[in-house]
FIKEVEX-136398 format. One record per atom (N, C-alpha, C): atom name; residue in one letter; x, y, z. Coordinates in steps of 0.05 Angstrom, whole numbers. Layout:
<rs>
[r CA, A, [X, Y, Z]]
...
</rs>
This chain:
<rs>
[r N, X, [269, 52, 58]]
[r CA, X, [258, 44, 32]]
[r C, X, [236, 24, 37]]
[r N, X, [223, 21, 25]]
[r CA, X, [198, 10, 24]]
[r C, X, [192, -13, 5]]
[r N, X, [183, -41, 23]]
[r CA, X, [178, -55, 14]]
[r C, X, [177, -57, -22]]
[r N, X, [153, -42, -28]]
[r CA, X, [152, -38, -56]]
[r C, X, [176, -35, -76]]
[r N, X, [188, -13, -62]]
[r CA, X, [214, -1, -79]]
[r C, X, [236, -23, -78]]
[r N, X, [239, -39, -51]]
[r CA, X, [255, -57, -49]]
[r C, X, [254, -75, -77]]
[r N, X, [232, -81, -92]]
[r CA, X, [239, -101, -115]]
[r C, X, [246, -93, -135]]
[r N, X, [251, -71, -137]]
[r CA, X, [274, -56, -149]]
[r C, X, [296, -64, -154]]
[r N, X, [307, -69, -128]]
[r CA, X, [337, -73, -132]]
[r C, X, [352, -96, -145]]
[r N, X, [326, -117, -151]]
[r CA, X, [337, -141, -169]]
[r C, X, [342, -127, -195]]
[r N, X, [334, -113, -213]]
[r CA, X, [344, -105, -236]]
[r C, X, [367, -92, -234]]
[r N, X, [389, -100, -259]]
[r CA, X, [408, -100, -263]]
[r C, X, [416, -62, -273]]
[r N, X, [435, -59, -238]]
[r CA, X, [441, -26, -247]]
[r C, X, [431, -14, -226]]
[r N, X, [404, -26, -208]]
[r CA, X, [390, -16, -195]]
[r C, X, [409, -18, -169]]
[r N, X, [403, 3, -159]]
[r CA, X, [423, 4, -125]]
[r C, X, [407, 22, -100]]
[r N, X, [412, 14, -76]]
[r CA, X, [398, 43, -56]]
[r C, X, [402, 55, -60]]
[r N, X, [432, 66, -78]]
[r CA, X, [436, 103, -75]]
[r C, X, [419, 105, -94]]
[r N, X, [413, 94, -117]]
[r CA, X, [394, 103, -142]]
[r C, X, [366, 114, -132]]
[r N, X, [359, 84, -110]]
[r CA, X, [330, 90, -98]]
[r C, X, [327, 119, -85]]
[r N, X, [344, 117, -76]]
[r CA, X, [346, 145, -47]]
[r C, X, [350, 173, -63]]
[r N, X, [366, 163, -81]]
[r CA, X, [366, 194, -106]]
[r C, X, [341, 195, -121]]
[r N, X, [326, 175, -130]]
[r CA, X, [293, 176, -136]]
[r C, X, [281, 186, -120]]
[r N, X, [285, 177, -95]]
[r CA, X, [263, 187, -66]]
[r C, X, [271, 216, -62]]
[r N, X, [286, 227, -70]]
[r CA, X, [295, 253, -57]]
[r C, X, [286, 271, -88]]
[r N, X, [280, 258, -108]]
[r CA, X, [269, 277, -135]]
[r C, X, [241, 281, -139]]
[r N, X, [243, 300, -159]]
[r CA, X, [216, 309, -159]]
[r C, X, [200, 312, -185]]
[r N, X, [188, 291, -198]]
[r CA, X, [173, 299, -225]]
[r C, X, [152, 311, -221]]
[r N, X, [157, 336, -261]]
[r CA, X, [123, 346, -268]]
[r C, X, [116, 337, -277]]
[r N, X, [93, 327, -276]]
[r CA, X, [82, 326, -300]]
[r C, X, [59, 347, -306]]
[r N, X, [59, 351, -317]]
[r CA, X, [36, 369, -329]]
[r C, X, [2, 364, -339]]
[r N, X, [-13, 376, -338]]
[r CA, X, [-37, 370, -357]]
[r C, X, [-55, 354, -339]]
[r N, X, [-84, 348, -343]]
[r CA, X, [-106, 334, -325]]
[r C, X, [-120, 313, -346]]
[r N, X, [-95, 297, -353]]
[r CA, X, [-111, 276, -375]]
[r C, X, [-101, 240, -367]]
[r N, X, [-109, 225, -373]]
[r CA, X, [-111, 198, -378]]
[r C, X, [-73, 194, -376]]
[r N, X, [-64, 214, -387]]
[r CA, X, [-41, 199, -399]]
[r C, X, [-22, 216, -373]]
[r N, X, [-27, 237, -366]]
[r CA, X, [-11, 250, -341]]
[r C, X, [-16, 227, -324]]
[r N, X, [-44, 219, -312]]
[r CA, X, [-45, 210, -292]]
[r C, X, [-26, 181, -290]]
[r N, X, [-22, 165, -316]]
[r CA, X, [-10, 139, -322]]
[r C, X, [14, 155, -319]]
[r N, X, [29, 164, -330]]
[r CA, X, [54, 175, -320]]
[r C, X, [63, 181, -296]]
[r N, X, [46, 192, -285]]
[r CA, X, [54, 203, -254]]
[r C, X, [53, 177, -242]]
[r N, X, [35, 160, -233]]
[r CA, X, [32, 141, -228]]
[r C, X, [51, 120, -223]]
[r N, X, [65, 120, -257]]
[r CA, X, [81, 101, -253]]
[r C, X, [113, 111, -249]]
[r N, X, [113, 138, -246]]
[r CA, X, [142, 146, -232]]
[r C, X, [136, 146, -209]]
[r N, X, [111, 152, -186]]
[r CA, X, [101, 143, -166]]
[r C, X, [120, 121, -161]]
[r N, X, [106, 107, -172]]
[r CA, X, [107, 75, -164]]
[r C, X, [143, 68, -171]]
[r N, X, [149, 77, -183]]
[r CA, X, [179, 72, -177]]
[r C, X, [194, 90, -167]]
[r N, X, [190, 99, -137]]
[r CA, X, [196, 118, -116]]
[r C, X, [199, 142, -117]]
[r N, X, [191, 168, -142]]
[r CA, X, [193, 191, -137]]
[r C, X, [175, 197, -107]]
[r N, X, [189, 220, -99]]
[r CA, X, [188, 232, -72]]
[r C, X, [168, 248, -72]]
[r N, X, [170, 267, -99]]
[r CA, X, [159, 294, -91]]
[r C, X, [138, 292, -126]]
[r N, X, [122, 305, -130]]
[r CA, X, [107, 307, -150]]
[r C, X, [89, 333, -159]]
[r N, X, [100, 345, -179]]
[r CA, X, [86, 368, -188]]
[r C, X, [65, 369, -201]]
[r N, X, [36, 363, -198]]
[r CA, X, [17, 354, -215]]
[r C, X, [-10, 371, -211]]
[r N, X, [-26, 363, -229]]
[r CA, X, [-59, 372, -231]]
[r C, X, [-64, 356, -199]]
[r N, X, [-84, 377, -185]]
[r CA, X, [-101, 360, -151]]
[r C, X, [-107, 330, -158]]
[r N, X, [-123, 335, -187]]
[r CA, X, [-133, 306, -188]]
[r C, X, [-111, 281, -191]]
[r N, X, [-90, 288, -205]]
[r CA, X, [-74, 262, -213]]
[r C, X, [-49, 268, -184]]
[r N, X, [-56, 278, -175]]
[r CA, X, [-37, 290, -150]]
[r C, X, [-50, 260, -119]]
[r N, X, [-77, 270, -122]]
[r CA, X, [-87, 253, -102]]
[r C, X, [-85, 220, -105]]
[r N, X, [-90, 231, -153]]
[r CA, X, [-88, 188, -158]]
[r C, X, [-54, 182, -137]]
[r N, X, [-44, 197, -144]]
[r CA, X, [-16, 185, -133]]
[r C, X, [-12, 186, -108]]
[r N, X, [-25, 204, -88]]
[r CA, X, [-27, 194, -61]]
[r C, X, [-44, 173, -51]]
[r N, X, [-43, 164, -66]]
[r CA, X, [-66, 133, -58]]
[r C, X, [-40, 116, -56]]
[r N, X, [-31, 122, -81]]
[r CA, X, [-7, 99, -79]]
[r C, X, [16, 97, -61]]
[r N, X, [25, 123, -52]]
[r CA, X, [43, 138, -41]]
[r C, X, [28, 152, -12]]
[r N, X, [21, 146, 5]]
[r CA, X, [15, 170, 24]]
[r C, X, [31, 192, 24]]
[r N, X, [63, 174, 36]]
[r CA, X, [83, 200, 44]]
[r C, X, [93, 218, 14]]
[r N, X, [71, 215, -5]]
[r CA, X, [85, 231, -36]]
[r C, X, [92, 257, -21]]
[r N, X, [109, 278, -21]]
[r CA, X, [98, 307, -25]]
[r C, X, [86, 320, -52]]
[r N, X, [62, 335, -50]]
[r CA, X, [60, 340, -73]]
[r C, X, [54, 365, -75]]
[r N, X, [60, 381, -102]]
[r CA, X, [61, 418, -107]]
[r C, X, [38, 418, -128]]
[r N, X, [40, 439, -135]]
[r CA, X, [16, 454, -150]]
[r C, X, [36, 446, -185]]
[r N, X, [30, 444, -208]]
[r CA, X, [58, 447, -228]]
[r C, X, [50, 480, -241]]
[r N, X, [80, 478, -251]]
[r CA, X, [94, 507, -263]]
[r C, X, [63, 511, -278]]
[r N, X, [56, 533, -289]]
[r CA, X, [39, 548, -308]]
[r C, X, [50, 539, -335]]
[r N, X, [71, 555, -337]]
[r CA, X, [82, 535, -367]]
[r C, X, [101, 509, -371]]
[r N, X, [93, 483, -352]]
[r CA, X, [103, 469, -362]]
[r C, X, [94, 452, -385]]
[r N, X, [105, 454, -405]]
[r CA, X, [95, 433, -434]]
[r C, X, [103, 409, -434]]
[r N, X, [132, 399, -418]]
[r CA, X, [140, 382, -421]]
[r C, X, [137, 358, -388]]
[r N, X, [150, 331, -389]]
[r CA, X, [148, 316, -369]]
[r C, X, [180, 323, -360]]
[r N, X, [192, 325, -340]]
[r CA, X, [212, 329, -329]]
[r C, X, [206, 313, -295]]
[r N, X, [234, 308, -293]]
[r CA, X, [249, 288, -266]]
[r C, X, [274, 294, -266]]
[r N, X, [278, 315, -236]]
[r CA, X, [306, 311, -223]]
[r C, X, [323, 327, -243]]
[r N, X, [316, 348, -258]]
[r CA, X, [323, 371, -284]]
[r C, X, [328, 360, -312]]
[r N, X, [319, 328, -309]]
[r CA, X, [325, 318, -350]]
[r C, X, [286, 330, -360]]
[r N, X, [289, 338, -364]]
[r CA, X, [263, 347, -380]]
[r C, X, [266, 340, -414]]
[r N, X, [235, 321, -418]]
[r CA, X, [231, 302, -448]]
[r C, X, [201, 314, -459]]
[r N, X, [205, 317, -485]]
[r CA, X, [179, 326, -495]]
[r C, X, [163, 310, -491]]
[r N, X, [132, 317, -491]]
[r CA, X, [113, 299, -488]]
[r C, X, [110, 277, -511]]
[r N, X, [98, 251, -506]]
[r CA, X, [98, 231, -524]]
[r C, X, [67, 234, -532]]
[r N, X, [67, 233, -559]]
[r CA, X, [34, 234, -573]]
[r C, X, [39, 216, -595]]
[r N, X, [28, 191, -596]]
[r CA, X, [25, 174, -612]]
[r C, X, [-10, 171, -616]]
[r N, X, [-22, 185, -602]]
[r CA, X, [-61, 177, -600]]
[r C, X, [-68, 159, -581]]
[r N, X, [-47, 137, -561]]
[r CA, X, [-51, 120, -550]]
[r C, X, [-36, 125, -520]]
[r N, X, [-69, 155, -502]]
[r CA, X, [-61, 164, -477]]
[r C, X, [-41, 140, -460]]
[r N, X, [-53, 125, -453]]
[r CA, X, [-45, 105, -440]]
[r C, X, [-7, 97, -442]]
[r N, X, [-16, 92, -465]]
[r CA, X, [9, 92, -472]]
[r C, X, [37, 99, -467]]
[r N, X, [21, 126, -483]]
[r CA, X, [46, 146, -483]]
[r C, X, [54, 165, -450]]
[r N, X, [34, 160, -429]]
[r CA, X, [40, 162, -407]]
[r C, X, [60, 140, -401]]
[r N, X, [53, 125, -395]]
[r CA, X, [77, 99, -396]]
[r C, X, [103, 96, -398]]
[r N, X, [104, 101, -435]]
[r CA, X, [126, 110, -448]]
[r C, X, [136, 142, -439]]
[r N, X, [131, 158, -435]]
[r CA, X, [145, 176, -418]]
[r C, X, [153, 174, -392]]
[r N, X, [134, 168, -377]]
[r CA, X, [150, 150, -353]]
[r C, X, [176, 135, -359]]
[r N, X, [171, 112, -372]]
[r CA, X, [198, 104, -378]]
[r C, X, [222, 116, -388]]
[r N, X, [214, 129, -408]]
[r CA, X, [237, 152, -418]]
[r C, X, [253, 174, -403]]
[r N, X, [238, 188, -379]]
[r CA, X, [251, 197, -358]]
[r C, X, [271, 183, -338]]
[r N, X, [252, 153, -334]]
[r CA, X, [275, 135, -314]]
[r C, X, [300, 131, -327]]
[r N, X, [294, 120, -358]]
[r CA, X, [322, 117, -373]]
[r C, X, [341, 142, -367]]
[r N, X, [331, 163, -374]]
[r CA, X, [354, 188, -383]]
[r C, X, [353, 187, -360]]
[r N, X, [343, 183, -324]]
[r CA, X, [355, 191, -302]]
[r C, X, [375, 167, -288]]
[r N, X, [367, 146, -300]]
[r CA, X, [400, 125, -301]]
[r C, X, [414, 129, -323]]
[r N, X, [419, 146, -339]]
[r CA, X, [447, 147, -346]]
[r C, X, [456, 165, -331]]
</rs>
């Protein structure tokens, strides 16, 4: 585990097997916009392993991640999915955002 991921484990719930079950999953995200790339990013950044994305938001995240693995994503994926909980996309008008807020929404439903 990695430094980074290590400050993790101060939040309450958070454990290595959680980390190591993140590190061993794999989010899509879908699409080549502002709000994929904030999403991927920030499941990046809280230790997904593997990442199904557009080249471009594929590479933002190997900046952050060298060891990411990363795939090509499904043809028809519409939605953001991690580790088989798949969540409809968030559209409020505020890309940023709602990348964010989907990120977060996947971590939630993958700790329960």
């Amino acid at each position: 585990m990695s430094e980074r991921h290590g400050r993790q484990l101060v939040l309450s719930g958070w454990t290595p097997e959680l980390q190591a079950r993140l590190a061993a999953m794999k989010a899509v995200v879908p699409g080549r916009s502002i709000r994929s790339e904030v999403c991927a990013l920030y499941l990046v950044g809280a230790g997904v392993g593997a990442l199904a994305a557009d080249s471009v938001v594929g590479e933002a995240c190997r900046r952050l991640n060298p060891r990411l693995r990363l795939e090509a994503p499904p043809a028809s994926a519409p939605s953001v999915a991690l580790g088989g909980v798949e969540l409809p996309r968030i559209d409020t008008g505020d890309p940023v955002g709602d990348g964010a807020a989907e990120a977060a929404a996947l971590l939630e439903a993958y700790l329960k």
